[in-house]
LOVEXZA-14910 format. One record per atom (N, C-alpha, C): residue number from 0; residue in three letters; x, y, z. Coordinates in pm, 1 decimal. Each point is the difference from the previous one (the first is absolute). Last residue first. Layout:
<tordrens>
   resi   resn         xx         yy         zz
    NUM    Ala          X          Y          Z
...
</tordrens>
This chain:
<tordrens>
   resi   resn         xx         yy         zz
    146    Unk     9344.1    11582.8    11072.7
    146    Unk      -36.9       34.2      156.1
    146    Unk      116.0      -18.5       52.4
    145    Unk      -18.1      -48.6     -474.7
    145    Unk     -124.4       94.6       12.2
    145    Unk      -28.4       18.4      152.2
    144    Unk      403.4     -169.8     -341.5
    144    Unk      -56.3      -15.9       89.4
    144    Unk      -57.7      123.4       13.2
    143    Unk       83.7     -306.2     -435.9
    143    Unk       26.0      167.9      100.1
    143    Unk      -63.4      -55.0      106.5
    142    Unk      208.0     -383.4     -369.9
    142    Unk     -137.4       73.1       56.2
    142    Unk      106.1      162.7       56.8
    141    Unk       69.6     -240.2     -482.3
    141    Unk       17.9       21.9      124.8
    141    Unk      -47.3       36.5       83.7
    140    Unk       52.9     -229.9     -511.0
    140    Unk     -111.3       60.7      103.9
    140    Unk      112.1        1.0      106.2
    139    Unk       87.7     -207.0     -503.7
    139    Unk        1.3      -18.1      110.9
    139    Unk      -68.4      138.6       75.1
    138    Unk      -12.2     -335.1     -494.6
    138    Unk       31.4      121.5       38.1
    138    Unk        1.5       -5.5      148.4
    137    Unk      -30.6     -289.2     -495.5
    137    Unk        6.5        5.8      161.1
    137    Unk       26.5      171.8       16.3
    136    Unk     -132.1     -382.7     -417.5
    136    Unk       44.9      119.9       60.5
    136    Unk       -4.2      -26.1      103.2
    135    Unk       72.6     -272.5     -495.9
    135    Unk      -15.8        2.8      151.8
    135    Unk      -22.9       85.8       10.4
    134    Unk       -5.2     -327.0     -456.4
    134    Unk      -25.9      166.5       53.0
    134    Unk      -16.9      -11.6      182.1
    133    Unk      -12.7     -334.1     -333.8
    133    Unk      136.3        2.5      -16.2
    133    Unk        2.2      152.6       61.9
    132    Unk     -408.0     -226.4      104.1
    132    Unk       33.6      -51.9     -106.9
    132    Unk      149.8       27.0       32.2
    131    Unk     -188.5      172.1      378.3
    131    Unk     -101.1      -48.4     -119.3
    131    Unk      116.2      -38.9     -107.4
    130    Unk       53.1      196.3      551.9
    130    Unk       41.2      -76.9      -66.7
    130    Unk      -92.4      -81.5     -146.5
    129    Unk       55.0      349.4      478.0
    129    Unk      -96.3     -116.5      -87.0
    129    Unk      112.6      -12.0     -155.9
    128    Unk      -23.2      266.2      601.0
    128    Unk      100.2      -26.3     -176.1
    128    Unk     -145.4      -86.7      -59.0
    127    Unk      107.5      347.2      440.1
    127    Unk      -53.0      -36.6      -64.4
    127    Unk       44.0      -51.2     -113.7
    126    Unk      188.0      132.3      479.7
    126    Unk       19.7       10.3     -114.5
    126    Unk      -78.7      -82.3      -81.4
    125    Unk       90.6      243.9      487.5
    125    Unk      -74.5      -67.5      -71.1
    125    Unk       37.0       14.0     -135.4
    124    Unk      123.8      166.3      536.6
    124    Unk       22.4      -24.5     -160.6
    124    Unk      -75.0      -75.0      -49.3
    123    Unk       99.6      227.9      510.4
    123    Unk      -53.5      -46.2      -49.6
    123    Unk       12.1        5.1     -155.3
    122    Unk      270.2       96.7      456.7
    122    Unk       52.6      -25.3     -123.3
    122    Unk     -130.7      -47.1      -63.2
    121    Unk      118.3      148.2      548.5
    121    Unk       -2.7      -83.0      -89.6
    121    Unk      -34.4       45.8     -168.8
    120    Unk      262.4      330.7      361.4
    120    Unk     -147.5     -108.7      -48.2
    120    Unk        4.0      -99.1      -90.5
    119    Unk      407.7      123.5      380.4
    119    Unk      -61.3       64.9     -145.7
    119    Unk     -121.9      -78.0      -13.3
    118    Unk      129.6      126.0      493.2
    118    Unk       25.1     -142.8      -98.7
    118    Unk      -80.5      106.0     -143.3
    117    Unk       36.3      218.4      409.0
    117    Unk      107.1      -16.9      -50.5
    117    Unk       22.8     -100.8      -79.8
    116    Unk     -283.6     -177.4      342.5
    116    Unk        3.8      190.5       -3.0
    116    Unk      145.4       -8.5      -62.5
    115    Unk     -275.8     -462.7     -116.9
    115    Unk       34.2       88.0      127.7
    115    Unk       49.3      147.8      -38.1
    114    Unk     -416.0     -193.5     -248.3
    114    Unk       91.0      -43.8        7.9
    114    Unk      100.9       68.0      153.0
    113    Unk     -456.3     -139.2     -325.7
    113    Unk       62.8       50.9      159.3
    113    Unk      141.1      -67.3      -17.3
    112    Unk     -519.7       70.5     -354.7
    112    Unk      135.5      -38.9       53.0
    112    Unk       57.0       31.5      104.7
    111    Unk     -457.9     -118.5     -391.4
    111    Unk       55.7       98.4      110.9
    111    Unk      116.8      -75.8       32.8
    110    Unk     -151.3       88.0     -494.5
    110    Unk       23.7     -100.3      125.2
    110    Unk        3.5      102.3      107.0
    109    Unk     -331.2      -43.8     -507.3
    109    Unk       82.1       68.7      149.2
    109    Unk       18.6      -84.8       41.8
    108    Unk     -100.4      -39.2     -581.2
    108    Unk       49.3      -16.5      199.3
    108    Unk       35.1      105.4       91.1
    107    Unk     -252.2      -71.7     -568.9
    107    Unk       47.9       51.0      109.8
    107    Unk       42.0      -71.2      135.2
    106    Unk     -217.0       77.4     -550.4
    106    Unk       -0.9      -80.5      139.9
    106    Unk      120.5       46.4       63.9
    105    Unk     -225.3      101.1     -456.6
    105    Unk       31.7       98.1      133.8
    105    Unk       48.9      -45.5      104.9
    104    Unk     -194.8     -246.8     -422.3
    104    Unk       93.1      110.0      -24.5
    104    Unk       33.7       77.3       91.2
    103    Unk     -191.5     -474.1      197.3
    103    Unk       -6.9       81.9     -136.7
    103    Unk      107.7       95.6      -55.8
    102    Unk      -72.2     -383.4      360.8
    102    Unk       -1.1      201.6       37.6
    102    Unk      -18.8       65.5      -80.2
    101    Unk      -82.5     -482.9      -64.1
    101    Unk      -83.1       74.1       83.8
    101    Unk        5.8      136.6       62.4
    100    Unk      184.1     -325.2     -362.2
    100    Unk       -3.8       83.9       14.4
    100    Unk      -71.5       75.0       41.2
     99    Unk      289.4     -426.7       -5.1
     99    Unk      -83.3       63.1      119.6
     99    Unk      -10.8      145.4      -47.9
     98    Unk      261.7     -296.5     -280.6
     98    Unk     -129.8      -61.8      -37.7
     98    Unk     -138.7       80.8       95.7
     97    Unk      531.9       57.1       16.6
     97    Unk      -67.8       27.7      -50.1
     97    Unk     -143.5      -48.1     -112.1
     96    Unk      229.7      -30.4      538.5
     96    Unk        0.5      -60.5     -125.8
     96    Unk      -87.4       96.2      -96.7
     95    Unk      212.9      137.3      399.1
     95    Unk     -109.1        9.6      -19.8
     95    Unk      -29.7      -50.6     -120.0
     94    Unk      403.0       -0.9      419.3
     94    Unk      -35.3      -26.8      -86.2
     94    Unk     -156.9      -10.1      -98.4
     93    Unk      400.8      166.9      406.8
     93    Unk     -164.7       -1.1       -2.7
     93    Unk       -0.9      -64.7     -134.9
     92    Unk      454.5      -38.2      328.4
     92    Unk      -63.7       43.0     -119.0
     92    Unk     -163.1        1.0       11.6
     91    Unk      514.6      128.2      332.1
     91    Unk     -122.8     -140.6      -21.1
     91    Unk      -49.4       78.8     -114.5
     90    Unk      500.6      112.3      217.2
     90    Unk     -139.7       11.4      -98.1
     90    Unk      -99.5      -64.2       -4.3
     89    Unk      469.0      207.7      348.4
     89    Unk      -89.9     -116.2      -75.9
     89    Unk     -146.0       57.6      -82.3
     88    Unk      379.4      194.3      293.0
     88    Unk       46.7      -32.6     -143.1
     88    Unk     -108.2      -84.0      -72.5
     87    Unk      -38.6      -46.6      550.4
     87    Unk      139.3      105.6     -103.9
     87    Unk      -14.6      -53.1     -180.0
     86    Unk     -416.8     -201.8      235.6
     86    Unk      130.8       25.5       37.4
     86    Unk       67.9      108.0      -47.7
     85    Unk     -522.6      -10.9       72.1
     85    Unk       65.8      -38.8     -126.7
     85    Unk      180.5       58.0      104.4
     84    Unk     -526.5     -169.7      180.8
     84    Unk       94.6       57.9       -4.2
     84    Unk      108.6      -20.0     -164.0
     83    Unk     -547.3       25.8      169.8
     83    Unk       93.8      -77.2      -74.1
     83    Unk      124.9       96.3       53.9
     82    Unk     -574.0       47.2      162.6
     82    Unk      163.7       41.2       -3.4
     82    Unk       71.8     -121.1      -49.8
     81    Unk     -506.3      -69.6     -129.1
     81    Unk       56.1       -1.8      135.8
     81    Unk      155.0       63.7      -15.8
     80    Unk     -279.6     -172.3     -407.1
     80    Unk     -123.7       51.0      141.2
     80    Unk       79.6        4.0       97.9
     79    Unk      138.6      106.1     -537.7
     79    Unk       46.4      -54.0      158.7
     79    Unk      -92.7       16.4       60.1
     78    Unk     -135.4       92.4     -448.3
     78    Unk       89.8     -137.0      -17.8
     78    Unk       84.5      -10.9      167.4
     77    Unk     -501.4      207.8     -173.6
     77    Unk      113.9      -17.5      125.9
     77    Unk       72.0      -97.8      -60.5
     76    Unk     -418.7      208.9     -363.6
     76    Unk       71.5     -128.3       97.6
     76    Unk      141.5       60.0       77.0
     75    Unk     -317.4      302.1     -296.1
     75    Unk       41.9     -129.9      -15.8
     75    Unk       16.5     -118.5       26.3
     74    Unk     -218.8      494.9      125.3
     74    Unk       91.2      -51.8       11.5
     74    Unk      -32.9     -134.6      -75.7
     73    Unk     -150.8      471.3     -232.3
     73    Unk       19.2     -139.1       87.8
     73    Unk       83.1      -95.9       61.6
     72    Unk       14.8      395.3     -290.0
     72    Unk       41.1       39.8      128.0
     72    Unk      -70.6     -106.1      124.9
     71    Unk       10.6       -5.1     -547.7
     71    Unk     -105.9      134.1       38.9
     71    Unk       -7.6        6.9      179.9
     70    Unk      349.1     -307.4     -296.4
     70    Unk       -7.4      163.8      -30.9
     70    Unk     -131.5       68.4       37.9
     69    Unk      205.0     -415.7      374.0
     69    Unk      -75.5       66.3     -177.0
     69    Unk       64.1       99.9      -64.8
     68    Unk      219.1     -220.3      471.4
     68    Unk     -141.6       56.1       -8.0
     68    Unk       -7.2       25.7     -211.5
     67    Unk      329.4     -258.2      472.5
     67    Unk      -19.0       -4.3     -160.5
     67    Unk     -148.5       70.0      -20.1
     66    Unk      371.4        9.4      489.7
     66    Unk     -126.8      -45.9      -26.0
     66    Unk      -36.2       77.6     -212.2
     65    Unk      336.0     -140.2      437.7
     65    Unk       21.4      -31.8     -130.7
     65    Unk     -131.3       28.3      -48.8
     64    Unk      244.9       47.2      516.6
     64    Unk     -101.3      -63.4     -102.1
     64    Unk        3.0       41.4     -133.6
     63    Unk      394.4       35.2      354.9
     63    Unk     -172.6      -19.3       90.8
     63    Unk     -102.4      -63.4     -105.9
     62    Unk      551.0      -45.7       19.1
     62    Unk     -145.5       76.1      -81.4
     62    Unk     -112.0      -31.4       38.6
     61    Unk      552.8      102.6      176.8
     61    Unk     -162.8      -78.0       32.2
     61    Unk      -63.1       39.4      -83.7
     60    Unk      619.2      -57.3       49.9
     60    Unk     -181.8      106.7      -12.6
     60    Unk     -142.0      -58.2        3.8
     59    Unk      565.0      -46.4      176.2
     59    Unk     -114.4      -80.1      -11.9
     59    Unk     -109.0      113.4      -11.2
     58    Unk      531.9      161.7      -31.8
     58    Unk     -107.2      -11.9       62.4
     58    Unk     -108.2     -138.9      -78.8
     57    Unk      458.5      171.4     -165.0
     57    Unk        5.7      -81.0      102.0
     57    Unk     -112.9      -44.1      100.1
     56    Unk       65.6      163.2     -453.1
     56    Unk       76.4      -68.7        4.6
     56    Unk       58.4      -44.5      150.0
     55    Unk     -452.6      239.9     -291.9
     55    Unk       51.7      -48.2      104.4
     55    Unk      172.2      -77.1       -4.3
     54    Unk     -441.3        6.3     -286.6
     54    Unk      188.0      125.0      -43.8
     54    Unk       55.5      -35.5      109.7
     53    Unk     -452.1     -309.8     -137.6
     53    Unk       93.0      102.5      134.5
     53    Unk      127.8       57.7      -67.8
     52    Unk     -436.3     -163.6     -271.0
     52    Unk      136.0       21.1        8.6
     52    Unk        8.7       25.8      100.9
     51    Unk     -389.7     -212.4     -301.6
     51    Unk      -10.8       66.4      111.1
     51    Unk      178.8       19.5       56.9
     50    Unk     -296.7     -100.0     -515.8
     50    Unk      129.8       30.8       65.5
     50    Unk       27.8       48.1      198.5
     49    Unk     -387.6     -166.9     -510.9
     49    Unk       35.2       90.3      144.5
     49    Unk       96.2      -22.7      102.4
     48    Unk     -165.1     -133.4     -575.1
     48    Unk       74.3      -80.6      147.3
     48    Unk       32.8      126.4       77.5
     47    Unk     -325.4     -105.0     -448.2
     47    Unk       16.0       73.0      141.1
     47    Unk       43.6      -66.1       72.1
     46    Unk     -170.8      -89.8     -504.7
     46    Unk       27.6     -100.2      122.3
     46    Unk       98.8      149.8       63.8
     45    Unk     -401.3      106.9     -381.7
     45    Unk      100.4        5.8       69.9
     45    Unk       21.3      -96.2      107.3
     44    Unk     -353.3      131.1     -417.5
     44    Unk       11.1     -104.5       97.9
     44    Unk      172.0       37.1       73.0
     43    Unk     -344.2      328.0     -360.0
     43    Unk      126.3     -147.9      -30.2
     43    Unk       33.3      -31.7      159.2
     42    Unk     -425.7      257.8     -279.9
     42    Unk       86.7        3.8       90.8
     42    Unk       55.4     -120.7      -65.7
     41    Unk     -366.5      381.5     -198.8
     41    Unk      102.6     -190.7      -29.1
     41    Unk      107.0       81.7      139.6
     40    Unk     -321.8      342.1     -149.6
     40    Unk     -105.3     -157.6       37.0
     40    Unk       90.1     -138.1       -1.7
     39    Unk      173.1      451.2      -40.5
     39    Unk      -10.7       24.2       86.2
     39    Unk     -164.9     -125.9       57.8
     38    Unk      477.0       13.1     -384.0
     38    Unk     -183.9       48.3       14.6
     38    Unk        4.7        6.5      139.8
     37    Unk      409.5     -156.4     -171.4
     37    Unk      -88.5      -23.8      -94.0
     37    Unk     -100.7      106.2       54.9
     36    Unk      130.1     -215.0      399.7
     36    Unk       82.2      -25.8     -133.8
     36    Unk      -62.0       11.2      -92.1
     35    Unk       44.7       68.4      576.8
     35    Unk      -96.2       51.3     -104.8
     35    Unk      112.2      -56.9     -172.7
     34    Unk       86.4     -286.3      526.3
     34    Unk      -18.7      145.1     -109.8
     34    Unk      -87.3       29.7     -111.0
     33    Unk       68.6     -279.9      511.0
     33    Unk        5.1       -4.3     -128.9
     33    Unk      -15.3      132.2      -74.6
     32    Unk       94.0     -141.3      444.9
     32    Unk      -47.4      -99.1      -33.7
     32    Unk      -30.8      -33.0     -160.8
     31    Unk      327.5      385.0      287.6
     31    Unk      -78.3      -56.3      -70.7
     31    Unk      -46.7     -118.1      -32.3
     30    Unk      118.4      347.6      428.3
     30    Unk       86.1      -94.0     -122.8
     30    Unk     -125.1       -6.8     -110.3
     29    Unk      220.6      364.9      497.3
     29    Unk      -83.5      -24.0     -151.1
     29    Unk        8.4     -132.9      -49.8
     28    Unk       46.2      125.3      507.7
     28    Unk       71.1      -31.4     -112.9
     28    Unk      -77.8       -9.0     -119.2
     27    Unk      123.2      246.8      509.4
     27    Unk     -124.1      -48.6     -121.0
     27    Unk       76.2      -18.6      -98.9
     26    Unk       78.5       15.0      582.8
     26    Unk       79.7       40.1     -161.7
     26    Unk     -114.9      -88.0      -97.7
     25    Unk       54.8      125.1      548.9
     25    Unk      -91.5      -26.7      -29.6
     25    Unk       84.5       36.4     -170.3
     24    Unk      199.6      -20.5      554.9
     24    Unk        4.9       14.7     -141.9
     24    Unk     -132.2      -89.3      -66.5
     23    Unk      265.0      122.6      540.2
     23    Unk     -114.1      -36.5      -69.7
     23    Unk       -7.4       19.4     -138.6
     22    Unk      380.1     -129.7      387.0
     22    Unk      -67.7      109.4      -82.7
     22    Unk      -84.1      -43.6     -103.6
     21    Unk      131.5     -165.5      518.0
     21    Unk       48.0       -4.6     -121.9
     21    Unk      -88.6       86.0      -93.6
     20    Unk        5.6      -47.4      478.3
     20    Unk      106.7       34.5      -48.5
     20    Unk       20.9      -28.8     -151.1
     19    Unk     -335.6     -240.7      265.1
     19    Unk      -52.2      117.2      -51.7
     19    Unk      124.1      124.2      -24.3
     18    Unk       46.6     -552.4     -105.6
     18    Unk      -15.8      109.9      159.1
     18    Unk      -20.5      119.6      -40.6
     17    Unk     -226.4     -511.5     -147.2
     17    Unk      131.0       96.9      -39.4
     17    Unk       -8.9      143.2       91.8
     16    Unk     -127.8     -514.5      141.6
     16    Unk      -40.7      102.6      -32.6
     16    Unk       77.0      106.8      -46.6
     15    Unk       66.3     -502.7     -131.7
     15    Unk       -5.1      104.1      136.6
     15    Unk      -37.6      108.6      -15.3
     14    Unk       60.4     -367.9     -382.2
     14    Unk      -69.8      -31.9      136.7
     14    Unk      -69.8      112.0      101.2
     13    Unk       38.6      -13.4     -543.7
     13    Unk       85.3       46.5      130.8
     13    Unk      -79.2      -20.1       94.6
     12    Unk       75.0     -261.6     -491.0
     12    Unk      -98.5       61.9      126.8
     12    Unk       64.8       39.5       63.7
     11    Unk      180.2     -247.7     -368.9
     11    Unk       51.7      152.2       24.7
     11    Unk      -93.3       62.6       87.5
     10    Unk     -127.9     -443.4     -118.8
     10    Unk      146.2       45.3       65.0
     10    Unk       78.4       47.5      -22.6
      9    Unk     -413.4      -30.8     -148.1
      9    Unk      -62.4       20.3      130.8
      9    Unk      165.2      -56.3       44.6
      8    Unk     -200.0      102.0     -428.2
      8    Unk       86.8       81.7       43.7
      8    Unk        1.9      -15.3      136.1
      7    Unk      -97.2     -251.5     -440.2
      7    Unk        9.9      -70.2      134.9
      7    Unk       48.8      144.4       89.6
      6    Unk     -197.9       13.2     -504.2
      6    Unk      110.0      -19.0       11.3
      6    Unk      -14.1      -33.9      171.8
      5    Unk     -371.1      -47.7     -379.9
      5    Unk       58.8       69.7       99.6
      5    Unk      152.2      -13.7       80.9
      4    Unk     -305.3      -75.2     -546.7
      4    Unk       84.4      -86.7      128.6
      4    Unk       68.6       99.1       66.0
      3    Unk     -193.2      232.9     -298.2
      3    Unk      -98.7     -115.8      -18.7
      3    Unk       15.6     -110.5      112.0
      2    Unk      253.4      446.7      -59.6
      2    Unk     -180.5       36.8       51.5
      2    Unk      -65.6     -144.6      -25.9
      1    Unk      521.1       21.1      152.7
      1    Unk      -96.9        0.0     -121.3
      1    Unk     -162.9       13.6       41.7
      0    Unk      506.1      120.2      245.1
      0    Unk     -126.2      -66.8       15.9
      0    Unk      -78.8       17.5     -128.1
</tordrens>
C-alpha cells in the first residue's frame, strides 16, 4: 500500500469472528522515512517497502492492525482498519513513497497479530532505499515482538 494511493485491503477482510484459541502477538518495527546526511540539519528522503510475511507453510495468519507513528511517537496513520488474513507463505506490501516524510528519522510500526496455537509468527521487514545520481543505498529493519 502506498502512503499516497491506498491499496483495496477489503479482500483480505476477515469476515468471521476470529476464535479466541488463537494467539495473541504485538511486534515493533523500526524504519526510516529518512536520514541524517552530512550534518544533523540535512536529511535525505527514503522510499520504505514494509513486508507483512506468514512463515507459515500451512496455517492462515491475521493482522489485526498496522498502525505508522513519527520519530517523536505520534501516530501517523492506520494502514489496516479491520483483521486481514495472510495465506500460507504469503506477503502483502506497505509502501511509503519517498516524498512521505511524515515519520521522519524515527518512524516506526506496530502490528497486532493472531495466529493459531503452534503457528510460527509472522515475519515483519522493511527495507529502505533511494537512489541519487549514480549513487544508491538501502538497508533493511526487523521488527521484535513486544507482546
Amino acid at each position: 500500500m502506498s502512503s499516497v494511493s491506498t491499496e483495496n485491503w477489503s479482500k483480505r477482510k476477515v469476515s468471521k469472528t476470529l476464535s479466541d484459541s488463537l494467539e495473541y502477538g504485538k511486534s515493533y518495527l523500526s524504519t526510516y522515512s529518512q536520514i541524517f546526511s552530512m550534518s544533523e540539519h540535512k536529511t535525505h528522503n527514503l522510499t520504505t517497502m514494509v513486508s507483512l510475511r506468514n512463515t507459515s507453510d500451512v496455517d492462515t495468519i491475521y493482522v489485526l492492525s498496522a498502525k505508522y507513528f513519527d520519530t517523536h511517537g505520534k501516530h501517523v496513520r492506520p494502514y489496516i482498519g479491520h483483521a486481514i488474513f495472510l495465506a500460507p507463505m504469503e506477503t502483502c506490501e506497505i509502501i511509503i513513497d519517498e516524498i512521505d516524510n511524515s515519520g521522519g528519522t524515527g518512524s516506526n510500526f506496530v502490528f497486532e497479530w493472531k495466529t493459531p496455537k503452534d503457528c510460527p509468527e509472522p515475519l515483519f521487514e522493511a527495507i529502505m532505499n533511494s537512489t541519487v545520481g549514480q549513487q544508491g543505498l538501502s538497508f533493511a529493519t526487523q521488527a521484535r515482538r513486544i507482546k
